[in-house]
C-alpha positions in Angstrom: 6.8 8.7 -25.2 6.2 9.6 -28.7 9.9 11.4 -29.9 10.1 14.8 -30.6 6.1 15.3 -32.0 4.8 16.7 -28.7 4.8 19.9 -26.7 6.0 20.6 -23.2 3.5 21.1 -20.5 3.5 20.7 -16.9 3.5 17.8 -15.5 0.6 17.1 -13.4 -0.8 14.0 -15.8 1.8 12.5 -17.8 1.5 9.0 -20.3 4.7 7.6 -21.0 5.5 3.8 -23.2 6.0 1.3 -20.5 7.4 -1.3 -22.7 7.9 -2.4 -26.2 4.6 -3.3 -26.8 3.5 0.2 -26.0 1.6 -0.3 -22.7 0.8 2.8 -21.2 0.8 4.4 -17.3 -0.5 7.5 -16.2 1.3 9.0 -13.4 0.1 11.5 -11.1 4.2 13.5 -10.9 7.3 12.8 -10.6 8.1 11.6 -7.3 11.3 11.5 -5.1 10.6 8.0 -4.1 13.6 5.4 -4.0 12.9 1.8 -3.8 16.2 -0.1 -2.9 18.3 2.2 -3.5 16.8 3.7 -6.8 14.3 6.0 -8.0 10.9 4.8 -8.3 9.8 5.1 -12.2 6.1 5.5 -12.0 6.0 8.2 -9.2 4.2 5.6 -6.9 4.8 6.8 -3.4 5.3 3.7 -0.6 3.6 4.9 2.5 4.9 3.3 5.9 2.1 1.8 8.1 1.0 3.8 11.3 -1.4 2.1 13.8 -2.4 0.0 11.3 -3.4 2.2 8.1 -1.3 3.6 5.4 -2.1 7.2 5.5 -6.0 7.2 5.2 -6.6 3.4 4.6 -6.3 0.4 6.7 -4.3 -2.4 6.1 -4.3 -6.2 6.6 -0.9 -6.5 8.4 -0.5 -9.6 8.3 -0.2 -9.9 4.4 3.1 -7.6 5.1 4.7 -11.1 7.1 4.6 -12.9 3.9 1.8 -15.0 4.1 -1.5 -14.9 2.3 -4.6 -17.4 2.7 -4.9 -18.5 -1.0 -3.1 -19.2 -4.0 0.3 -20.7 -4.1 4.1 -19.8 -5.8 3.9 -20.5 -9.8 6.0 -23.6 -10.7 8.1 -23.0 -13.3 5.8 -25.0 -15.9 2.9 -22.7 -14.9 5.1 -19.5 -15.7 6.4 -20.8 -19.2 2.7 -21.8 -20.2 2.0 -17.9 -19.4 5.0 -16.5 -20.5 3.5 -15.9 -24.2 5.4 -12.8 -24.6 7.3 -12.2 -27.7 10.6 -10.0 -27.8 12.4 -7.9 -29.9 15.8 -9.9 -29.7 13.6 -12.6 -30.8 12.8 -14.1 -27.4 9.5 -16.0 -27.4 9.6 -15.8 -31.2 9.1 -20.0 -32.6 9.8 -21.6 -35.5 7.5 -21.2 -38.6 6.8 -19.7 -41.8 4.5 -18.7 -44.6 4.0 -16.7 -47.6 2.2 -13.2 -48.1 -0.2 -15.4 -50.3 -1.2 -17.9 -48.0 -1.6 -14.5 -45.3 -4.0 -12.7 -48.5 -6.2 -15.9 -47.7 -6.0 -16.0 -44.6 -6.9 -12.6 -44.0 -10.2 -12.7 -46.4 -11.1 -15.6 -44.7 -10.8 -14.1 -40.9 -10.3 -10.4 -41.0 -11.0 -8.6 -43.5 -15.1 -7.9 -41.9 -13.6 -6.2 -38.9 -10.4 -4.7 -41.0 -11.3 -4.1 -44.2 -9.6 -4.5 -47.6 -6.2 -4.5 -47.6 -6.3 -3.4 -44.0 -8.3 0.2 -44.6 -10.2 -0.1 -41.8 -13.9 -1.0 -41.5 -14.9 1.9 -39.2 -15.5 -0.3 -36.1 -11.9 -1.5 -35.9 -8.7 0.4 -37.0 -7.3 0.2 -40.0 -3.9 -1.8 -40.5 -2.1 0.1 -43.4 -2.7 3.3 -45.0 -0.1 3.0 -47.8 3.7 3.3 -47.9 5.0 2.8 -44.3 8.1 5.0 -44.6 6.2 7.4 -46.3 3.8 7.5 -43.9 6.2 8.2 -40.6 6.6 12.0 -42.1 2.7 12.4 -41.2 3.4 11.6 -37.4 4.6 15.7 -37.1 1.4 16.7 -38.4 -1.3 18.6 -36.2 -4.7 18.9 -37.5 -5.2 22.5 -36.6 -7.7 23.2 -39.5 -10.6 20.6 -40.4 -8.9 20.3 -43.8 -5.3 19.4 -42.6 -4.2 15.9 -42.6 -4.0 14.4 -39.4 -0.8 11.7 -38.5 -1.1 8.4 -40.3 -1.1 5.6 -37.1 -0.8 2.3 -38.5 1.3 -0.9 -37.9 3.7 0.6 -40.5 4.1 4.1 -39.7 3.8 4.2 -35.9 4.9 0.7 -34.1 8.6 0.8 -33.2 8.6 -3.2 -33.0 7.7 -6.0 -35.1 7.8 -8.5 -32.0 4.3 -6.8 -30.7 3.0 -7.6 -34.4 3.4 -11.5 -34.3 2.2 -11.5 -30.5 -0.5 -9.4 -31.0 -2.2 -11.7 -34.1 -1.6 -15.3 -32.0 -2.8 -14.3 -28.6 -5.3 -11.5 -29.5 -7.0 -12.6 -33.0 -9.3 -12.9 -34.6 -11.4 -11.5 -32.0 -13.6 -14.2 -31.6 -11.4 -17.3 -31.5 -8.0 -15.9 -30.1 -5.0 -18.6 -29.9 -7.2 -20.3 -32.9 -4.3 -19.7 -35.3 -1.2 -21.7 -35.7 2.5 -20.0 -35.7 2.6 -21.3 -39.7 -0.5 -19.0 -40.2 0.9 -16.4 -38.2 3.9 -15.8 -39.7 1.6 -15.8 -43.3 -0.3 -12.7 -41.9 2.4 -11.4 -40.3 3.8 -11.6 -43.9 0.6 -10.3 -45.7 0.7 -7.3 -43.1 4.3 -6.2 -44.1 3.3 -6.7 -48.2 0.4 -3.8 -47.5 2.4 -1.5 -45.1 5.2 -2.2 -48.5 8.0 -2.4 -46.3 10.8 -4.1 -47.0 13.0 -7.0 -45.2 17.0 -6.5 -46.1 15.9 -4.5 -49.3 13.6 -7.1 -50.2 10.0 -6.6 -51.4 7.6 -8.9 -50.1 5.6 -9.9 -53.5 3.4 -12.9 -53.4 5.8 -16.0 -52.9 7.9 -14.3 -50.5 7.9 -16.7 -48.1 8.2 -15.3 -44.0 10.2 -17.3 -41.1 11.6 -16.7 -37.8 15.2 -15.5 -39.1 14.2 -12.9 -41.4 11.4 -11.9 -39.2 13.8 -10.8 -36.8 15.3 -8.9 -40.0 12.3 -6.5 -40.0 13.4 -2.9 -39.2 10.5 -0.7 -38.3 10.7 2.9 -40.1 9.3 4.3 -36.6 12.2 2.5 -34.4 13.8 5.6 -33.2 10.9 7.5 -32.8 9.9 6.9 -29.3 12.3 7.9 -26.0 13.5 6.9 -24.2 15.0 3.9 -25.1 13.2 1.4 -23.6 14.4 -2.1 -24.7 17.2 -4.7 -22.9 18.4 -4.6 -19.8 19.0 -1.2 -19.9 15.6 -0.4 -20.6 14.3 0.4 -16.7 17.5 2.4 -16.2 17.0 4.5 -19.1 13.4 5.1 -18.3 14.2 5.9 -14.6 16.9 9.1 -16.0 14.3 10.1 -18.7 11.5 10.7 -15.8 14.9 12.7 -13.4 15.0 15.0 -15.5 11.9 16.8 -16.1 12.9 19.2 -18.3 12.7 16.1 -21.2 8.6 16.2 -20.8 7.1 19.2 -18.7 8.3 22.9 -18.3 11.7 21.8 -16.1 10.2 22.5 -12.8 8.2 20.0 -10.8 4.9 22.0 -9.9 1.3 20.4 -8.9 0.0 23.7 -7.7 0.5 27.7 -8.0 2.2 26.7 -11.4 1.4 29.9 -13.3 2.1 33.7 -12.7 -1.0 35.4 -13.6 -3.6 34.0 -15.7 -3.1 30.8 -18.0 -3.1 30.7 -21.5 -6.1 28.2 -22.6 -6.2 26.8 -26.2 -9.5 26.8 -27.5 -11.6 24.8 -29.8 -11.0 26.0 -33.2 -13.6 23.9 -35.2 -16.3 23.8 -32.6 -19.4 20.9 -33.6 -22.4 22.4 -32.8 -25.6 19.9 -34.0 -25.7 16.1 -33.3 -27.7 13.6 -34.8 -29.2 12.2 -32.6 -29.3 15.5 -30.0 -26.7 14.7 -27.3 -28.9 14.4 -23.7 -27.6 13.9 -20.4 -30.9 11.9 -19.4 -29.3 9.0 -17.8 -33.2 7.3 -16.7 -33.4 3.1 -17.9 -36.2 2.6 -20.3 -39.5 1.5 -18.5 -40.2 -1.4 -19.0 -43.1 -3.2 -20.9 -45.3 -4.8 -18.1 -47.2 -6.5 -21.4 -43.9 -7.6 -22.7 -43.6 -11.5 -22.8 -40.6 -12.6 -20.5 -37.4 -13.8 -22.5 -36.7 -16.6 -22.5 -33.6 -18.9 -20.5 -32.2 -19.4 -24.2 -32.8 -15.6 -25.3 -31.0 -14.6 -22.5 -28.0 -16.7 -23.1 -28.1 -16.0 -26.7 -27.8 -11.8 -25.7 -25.0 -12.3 -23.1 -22.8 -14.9 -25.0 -23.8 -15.4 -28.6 -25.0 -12.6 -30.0 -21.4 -10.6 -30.5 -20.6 -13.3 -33.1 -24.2 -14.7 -34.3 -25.8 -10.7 -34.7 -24.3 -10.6 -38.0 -22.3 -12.9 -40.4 -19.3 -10.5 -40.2 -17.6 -13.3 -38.2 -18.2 -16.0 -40.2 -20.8 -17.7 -37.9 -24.9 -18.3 -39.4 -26.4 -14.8 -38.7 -29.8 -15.1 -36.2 -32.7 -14.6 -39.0 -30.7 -16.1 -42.1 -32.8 -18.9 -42.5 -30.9 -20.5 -45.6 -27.6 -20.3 -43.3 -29.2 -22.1 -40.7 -30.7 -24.5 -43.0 -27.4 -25.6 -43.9 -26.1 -26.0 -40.8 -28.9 -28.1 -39.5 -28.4 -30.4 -42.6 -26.0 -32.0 -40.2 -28.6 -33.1 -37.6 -29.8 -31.1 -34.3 -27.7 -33.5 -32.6 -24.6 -32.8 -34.5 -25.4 -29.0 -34.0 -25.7 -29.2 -30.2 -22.5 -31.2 -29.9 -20.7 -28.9 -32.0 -21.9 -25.8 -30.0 -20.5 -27.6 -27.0 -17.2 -28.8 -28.4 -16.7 -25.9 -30.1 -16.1 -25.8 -34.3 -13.8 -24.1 -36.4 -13.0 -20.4 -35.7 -15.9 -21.1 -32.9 -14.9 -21.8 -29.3 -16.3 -24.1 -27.3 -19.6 -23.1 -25.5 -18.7 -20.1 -27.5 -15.8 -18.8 -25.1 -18.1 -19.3 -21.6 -16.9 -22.0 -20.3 -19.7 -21.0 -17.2 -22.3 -22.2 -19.6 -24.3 -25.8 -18.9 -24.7 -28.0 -22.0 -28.4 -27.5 -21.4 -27.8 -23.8 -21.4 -26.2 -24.0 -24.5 -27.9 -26.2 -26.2 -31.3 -23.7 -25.3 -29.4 -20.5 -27.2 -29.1 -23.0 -30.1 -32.3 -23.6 -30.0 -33.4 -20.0 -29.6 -31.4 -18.9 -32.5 -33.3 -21.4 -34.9 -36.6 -21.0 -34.0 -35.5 -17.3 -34.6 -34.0 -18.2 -38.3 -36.9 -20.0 -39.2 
């Protein structure tokens, strides 16, 4: 939970930071619930099984006696080749290094179209720095009550207590459209670059160009926003302290446990101070499916494929990949041979993944997207 910046209310629906790298539950209340011995965190209630149900739904008993039809216990291989998780006490966290430079490059060359310059934001995907990050923190406390009051700054810099979920988050999430694509070298360089435009610091130390970025001053990196999340949620203390927090409701809701009859009288509601009126286009709660066009020619197999699997990355050039109806683009790439094109599609080619990330798709299949997406460039 986000320290100190939020108001008490009762606790019917509650979010509350499940980890370091912020993931988020909703529970329901706070529940009474022990599970060996201790209190269950989440308010999940355990229901005992009576002729066969637990309360309203039935169960399959015999998945209680410890054996299921399908699948089979992870070998220890098969865990560590999922176990991708990087740590703040540096767990997970390989060797590597590289420069804020070589992370400038890298990021004009793969993010900036989603992103924006310098991390500002593009409008379709959130913006990665909005100026100094210890600056920045002070604008968390601020509540945009009036449409011209500033609203909290929520970048990398300002809001993320770790830097772990930083270097995680760029090799297993990005860029979008080819994730895992990047090596740790060219991790570390954006991770790097990300710091230099947040202008934070590492042991005093500006990150100018040639500042060069590895595991042991990674794990350096103190985030101005550390302390500004409780409870404390990180070592092996970290379930513990999250099972007192949710005891003691007095720390997020009015300090009494109450689903119903919560109020004496009537409610106060907060109303909408800066109310939007006109839409453009009108809002409509028609929820009818276009009719069709019975004179409409039927797509075709490579159309189709082209819509489900292609289009997110060929629409535009945003990600780097020959836009559907730029003919010179396509021109260039077919310089290599149709042959060469196909393979490629199928193989996969640069930033592109092969069959384009569905793996589902026949060779035929693909090669008929390909082949729709020329004719269309033509």
């Amino acid at each position: 939970m986000f320290k100190s910046y939020h108001k008490l209310f009762i606790s019917s629906v509650l979010v509350v930071a499940g980890t370091s790298s912020t993931i988020f539950a909703a529970q329901s209340s706070v529940s009474n619930t022990y599970d060996n011995g201790k209190r269950v965190i989440d308010g999940g209630v355990t229901y005992p099984v009576t002729n066969g149900k637990t309360a309203s739904y039935h169960i399959n008993e015999e998945t209680l006696k410890g054996g299921y039809a399908y699948g089979k216990k992870a070998t220890e291989n098969e865990i560590k080749a999922w176990d991708i998780d990087v740590m703040p006490d540096g767990t997970g966290l390989p060797e590597g290094k590289g420069t804020v430079e070589e992370g400038d490059e890298l990021y004009e060359a793969k993010c900036v179209s989603c992103h924006g310059d310098f991390g500002s934001g593009s409008g379709s995907y959130p913006a990665l720095a909005k100026g100094n990050a210890e600056e920045g923190v002070a604008t968390l406390k601020n509540q945009r009550t009036k449409p011209d009051m500033d609203g909290p700054i929520r970048v990398f810099g300002t809001y993320w207590p770790q830097a772990s979920t930083l270097w995680w988050y760029i090799k297993t999430g990005m860029p979008h459209a080819a994730p895992l694509s990047l090596t740790d070298d060219e991790v570390y360089a954006l991770s790097a670059y990300m710091l230099s435009i947040n202008e934070m610091t590492i042991d005093g130390e500006e990150l100018d160009d040639e500042y060069e970025l590895d595991r042991e001053k990674f794990l350096k990196i103190k985030m101005p926003n550390k302390d500004g999340f409780v409870p404390n949620i990180d070592g092996p203390k970290g379930t513990d302290n999250m099972r007192d927090y949710m005891s003691n409701p007095k720390n997020y809701g009015n300090g009494t446990r109450c689903m119903k009859n919560c109020f004496e009288g009537e409610p106060v509601l907060a109303k909408i101070q800066t109310e939007i009126k006109e839409f453009s286009p009108p809002l409509s709660t028609v929820r009818e499916l276009p009719k069709a066009d019975a004179s409409a020619t039927p797509a075709s197999e490579g159309a189709k494929i082209y819509e489900a699997s292609c289009a997110v990355c060929h629409a535009t050039d945003a990600m780097g990949a020959p836009a559907v109806g730029d003919k010179k683009a396509w021109e260039a790439v077919l310089k290599k041979g149709i042959d060469t094109v196909h393979k490629n599609a199928i193989i996969g080619i640069n930033a592109m993944p092969p069959k384009g990330g569905n793996a589902n798709l026949t060779d035929d299949q693909l090669k008929a997207a390909v082949d729709f997406m020329i004719d269309q460039s033509k």
